[in-house]
The first five atom37 places (N, CA, C, CB, O) and aatype in JSON, in Angstrom:
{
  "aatype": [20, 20, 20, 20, 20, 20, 20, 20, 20, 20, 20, 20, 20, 20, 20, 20, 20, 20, 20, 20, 20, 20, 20, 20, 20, 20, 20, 20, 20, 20, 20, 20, 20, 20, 20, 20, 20, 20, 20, 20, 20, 20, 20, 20, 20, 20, 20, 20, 20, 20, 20, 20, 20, 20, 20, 20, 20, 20, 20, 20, 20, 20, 20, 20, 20, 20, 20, 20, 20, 20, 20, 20, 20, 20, 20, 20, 20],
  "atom_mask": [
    [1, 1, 1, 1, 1],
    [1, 1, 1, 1, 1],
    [1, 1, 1, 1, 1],
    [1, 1, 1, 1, 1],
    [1, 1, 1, 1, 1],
    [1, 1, 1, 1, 1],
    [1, 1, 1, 1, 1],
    [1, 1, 1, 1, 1],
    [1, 1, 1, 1, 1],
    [1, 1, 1, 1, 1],
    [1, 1, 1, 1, 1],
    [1, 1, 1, 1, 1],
    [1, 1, 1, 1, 1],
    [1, 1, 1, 1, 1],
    [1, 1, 1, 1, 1],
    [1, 1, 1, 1, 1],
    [1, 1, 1, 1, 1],
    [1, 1, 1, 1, 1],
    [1, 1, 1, 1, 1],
    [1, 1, 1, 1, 1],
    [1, 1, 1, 1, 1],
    [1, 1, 1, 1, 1],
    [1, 1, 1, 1, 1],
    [1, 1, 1, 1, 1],
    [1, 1, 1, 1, 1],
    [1, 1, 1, 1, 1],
    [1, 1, 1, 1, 1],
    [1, 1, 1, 1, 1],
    [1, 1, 1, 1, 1],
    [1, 1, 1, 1, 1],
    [1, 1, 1, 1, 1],
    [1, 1, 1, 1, 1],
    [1, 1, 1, 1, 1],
    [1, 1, 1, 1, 1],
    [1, 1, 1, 1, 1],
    [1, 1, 1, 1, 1],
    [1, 1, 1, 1, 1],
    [1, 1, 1, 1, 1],
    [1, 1, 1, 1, 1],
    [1, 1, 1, 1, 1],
    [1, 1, 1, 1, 1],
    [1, 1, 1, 1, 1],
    [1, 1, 1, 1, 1],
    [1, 1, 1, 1, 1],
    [1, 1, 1, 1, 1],
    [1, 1, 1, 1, 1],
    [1, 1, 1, 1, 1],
    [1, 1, 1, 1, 1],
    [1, 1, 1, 1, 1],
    [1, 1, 1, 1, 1],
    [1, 1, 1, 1, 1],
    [1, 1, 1, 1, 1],
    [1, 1, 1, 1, 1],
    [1, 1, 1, 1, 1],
    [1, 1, 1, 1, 1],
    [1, 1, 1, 1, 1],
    [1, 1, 1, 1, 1],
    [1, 1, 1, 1, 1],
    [1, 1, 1, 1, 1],
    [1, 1, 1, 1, 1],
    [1, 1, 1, 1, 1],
    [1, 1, 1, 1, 1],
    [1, 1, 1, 1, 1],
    [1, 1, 1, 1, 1],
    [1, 1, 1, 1, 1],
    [1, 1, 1, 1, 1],
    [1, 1, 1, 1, 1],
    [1, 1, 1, 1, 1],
    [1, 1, 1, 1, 1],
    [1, 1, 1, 1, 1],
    [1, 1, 1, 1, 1],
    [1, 1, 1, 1, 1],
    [1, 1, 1, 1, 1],
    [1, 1, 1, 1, 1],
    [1, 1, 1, 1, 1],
    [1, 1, 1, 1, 1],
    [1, 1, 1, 1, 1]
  ],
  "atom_positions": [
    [[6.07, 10.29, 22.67], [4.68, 10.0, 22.41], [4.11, 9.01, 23.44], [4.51, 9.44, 20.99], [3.03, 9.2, 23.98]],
    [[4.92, 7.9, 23.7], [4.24, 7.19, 25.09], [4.35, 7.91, 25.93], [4.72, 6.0, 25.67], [3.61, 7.31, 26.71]],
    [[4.65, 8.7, 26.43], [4.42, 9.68, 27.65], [3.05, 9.98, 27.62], [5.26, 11.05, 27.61], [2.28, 9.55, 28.49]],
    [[2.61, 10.86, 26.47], [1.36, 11.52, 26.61], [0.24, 9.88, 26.21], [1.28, 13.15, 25.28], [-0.97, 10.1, 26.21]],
    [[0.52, 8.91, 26.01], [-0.36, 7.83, 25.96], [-0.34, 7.39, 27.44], [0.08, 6.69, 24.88], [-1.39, 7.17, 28.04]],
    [[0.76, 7.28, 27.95], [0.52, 6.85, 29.33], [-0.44, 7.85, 30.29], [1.94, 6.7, 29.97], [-1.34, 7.36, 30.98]],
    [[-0.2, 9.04, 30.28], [-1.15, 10.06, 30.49], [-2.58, 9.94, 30.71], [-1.07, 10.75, 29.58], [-3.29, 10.04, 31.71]],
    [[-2.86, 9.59, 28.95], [-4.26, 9.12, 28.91], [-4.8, 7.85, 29.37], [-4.6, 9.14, 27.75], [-5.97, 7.47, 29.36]],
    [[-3.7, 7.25, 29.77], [-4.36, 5.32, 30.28], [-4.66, 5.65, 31.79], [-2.76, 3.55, 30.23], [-5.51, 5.0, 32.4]],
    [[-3.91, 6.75, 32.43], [-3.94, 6.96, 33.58], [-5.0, 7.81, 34.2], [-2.89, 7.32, 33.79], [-5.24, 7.99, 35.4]],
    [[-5.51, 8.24, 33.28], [-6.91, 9.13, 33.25], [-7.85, 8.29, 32.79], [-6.94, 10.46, 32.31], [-8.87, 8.24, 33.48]],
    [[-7.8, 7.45, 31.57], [-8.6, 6.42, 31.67], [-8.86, 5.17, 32.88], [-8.27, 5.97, 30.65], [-9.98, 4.67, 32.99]],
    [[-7.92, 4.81, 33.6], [-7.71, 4.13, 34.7], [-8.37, 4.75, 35.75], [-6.43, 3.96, 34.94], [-8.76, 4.05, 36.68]],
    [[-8.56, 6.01, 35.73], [-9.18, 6.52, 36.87], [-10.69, 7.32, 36.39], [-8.06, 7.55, 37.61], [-11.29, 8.31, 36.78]],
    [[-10.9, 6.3, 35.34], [-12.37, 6.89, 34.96], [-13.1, 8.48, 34.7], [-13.08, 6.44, 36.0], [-14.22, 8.99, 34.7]],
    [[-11.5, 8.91, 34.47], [-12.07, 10.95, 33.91], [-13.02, 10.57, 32.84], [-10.48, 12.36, 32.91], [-14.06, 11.24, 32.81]],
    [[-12.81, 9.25, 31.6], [-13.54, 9.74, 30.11], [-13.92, 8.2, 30.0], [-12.38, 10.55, 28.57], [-13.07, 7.34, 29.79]],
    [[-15.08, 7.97, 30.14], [-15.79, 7.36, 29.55], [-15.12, 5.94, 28.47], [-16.45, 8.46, 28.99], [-14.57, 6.1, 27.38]],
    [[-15.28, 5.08, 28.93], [-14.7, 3.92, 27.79], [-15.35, 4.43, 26.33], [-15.34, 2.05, 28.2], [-14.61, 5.09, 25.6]],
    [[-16.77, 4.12, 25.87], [-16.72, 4.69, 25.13], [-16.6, 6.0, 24.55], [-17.13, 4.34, 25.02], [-16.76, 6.01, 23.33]],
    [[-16.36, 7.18, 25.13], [-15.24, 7.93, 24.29], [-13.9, 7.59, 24.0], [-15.03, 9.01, 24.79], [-13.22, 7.85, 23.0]],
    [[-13.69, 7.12, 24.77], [-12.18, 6.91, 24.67], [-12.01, 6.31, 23.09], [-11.56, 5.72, 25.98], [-11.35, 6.9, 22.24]],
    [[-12.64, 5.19, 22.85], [-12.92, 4.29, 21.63], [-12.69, 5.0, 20.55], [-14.28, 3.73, 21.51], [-11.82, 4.8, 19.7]],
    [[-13.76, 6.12, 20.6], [-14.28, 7.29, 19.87], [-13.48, 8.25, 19.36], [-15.07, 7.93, 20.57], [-13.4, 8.75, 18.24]],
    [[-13.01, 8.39, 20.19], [-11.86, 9.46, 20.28], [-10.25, 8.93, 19.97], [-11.92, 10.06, 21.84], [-9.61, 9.71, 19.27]],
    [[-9.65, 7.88, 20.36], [-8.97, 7.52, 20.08], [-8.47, 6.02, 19.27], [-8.76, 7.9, 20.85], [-7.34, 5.54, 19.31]],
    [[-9.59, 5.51, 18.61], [-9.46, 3.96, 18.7], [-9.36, 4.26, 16.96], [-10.98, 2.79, 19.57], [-9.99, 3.54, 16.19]],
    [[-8.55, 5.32, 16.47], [-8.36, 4.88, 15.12], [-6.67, 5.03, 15.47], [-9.2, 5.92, 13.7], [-5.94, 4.32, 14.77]],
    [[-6.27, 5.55, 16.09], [-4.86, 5.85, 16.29], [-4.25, 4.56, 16.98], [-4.66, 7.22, 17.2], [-3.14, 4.14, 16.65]],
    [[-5.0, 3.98, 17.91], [-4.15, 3.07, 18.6], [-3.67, 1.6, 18.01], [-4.84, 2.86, 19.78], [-3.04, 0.75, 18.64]],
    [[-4.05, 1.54, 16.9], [-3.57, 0.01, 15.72], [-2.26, 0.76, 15.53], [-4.69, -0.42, 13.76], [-1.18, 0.23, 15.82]],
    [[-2.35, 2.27, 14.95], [-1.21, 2.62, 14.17], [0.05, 2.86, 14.85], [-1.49, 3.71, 13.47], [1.23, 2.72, 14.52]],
    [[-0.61, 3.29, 15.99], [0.79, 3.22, 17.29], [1.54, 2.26, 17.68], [0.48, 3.44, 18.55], [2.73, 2.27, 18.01]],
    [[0.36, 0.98, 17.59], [0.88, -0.12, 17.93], [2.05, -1.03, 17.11], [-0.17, -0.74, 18.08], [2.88, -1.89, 17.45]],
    [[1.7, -0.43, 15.95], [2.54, -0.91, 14.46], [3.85, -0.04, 15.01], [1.71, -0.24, 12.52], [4.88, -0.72, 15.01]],
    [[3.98, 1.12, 15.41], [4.97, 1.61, 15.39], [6.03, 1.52, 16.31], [4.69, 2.48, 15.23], [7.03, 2.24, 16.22]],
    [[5.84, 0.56, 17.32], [6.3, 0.75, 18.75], [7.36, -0.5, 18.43], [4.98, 0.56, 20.18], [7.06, -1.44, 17.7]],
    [[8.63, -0.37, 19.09], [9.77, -1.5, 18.57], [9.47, -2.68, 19.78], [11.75, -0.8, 18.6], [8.91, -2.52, 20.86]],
    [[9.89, -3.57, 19.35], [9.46, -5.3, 20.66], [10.2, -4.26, 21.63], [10.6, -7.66, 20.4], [9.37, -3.75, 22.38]],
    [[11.53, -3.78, 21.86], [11.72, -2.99, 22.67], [11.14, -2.33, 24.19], [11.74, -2.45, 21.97], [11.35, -2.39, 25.4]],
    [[10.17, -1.6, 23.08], [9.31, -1.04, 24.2], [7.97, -1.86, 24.53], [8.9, 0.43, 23.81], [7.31, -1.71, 25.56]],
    [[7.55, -3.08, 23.1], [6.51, -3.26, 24.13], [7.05, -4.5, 25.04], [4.95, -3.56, 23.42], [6.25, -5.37, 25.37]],
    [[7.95, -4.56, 25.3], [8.8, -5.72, 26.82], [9.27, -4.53, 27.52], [10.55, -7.1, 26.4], [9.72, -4.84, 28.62]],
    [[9.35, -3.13, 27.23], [10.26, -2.83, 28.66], [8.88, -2.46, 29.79], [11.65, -1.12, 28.43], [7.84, -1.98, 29.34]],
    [[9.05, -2.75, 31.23], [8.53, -2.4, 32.32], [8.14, -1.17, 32.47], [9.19, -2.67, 33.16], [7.44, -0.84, 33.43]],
    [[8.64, -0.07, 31.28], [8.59, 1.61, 31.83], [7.24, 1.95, 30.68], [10.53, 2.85, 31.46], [6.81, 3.1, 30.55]],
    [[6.65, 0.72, 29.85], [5.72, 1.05, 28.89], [4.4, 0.25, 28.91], [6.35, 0.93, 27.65], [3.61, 0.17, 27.97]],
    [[4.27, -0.45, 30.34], [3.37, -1.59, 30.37], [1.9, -0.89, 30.29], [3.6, -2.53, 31.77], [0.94, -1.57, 29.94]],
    [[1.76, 0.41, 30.59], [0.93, 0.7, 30.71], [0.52, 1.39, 29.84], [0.88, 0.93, 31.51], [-0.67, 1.31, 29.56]],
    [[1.36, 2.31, 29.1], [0.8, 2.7, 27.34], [0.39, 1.52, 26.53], [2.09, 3.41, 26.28], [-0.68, 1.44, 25.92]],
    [[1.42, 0.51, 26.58], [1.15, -0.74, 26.26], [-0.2, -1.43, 25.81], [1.51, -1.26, 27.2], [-0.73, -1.67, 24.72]],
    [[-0.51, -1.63, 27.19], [-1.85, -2.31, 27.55], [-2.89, -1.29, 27.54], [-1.84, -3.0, 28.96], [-3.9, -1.76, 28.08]],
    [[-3.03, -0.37, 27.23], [-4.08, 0.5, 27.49], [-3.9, 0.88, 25.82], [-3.87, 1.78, 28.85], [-4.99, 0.87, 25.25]],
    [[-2.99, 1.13, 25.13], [-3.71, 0.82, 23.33], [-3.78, -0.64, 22.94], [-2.61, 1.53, 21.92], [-4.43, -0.61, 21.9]],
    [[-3.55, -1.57, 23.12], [-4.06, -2.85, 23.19], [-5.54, -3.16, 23.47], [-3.35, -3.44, 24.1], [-6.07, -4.05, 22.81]],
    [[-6.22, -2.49, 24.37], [-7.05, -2.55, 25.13], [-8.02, -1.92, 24.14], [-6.77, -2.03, 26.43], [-9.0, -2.54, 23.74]],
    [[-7.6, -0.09, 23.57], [-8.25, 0.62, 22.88], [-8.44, -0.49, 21.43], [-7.48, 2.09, 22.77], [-9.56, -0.85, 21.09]],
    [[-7.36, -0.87, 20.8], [-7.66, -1.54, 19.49], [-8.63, -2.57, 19.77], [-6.41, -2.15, 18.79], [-9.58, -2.57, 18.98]],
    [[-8.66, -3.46, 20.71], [-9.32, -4.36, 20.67], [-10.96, -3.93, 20.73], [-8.79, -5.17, 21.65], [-11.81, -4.53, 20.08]],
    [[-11.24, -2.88, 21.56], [-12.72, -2.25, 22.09], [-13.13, -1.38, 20.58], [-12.52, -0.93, 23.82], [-14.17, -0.78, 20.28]],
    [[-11.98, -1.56, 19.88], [-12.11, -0.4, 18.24], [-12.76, -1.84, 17.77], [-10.13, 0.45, 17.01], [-13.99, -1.81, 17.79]],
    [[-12.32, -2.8, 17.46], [-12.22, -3.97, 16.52], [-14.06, -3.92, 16.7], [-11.06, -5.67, 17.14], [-14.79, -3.6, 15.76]],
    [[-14.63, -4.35, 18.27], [-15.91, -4.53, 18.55], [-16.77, -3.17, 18.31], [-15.97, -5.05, 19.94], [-17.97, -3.26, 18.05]],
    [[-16.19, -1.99, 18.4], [-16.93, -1.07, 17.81], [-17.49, -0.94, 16.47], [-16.37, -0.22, 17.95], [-18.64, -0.65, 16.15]],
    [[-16.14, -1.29, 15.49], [-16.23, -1.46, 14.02], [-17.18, -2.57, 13.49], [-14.86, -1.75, 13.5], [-17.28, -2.74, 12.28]],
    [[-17.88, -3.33, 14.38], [-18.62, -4.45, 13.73], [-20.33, -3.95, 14.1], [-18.07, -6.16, 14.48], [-21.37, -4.43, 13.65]],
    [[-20.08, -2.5, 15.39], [-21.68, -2.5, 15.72], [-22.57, -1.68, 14.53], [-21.93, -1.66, 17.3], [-21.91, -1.08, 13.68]],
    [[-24.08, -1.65, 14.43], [-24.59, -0.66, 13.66], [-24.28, 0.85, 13.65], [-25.73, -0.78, 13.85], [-23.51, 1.44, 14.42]],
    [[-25.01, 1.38, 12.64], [-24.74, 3.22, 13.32], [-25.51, 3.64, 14.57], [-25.34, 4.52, 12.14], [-25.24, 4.63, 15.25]],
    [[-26.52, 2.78, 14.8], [-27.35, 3.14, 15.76], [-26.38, 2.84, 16.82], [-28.75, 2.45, 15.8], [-25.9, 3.79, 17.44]],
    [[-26.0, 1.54, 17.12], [-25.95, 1.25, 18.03], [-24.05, 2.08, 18.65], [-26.4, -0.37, 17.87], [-23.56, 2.07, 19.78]],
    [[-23.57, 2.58, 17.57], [-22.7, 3.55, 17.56], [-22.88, 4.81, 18.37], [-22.57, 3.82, 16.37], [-22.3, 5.03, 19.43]],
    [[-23.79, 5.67, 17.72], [-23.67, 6.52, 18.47], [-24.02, 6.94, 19.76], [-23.88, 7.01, 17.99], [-24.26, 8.13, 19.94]],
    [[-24.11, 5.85, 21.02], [-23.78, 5.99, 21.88], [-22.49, 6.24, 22.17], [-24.19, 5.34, 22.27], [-22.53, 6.5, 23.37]],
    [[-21.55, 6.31, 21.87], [-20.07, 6.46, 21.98], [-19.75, 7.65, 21.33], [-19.27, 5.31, 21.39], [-18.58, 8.0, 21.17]],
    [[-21.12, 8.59, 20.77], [-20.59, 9.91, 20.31], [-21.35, 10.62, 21.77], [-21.18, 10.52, 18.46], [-22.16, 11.49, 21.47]],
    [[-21.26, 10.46, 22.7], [-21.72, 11.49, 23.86], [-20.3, 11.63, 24.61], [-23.12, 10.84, 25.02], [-20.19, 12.35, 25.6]]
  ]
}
């Protein structure tokens, strides 16, 4: 499963999708991933970047979850 997350950080890194989609699209999954991942992987060097890139998503979820609906659905385009 970090494979295909690293995938997407790397496409996000290179600006294919939009921060807010990304949010949108993935920012209910990335708390739960994060719960699931052993200290293991988030210290080894081969995961820094799935890592930090659902870190990144939860945190941009946290500030999503506090905006209006209006001001939401900009992040549904």
């Amino acid at each position: 499963m970090l494979l295909e997350i690293e995938k997407l950080a790397i496409l996000a890194n290179n600006k294919a999708v939009p921060r807010p989609t990304q949010v949108y699209m993935f920012g209910s999954y990335a708390p739960n991933i994060l719960k699931l991942m052993t200290e293991e992987e988030r210290e080894s060097m081969f995961w820094e970047l799935a890592f930090g890139y659902l870190n990144g998503i939860a945190k941009d979820t946290q500030r999503y979850a506090k905006l209006t609906r209006a001001a939401r659905e900009q992040f549904w385009r």
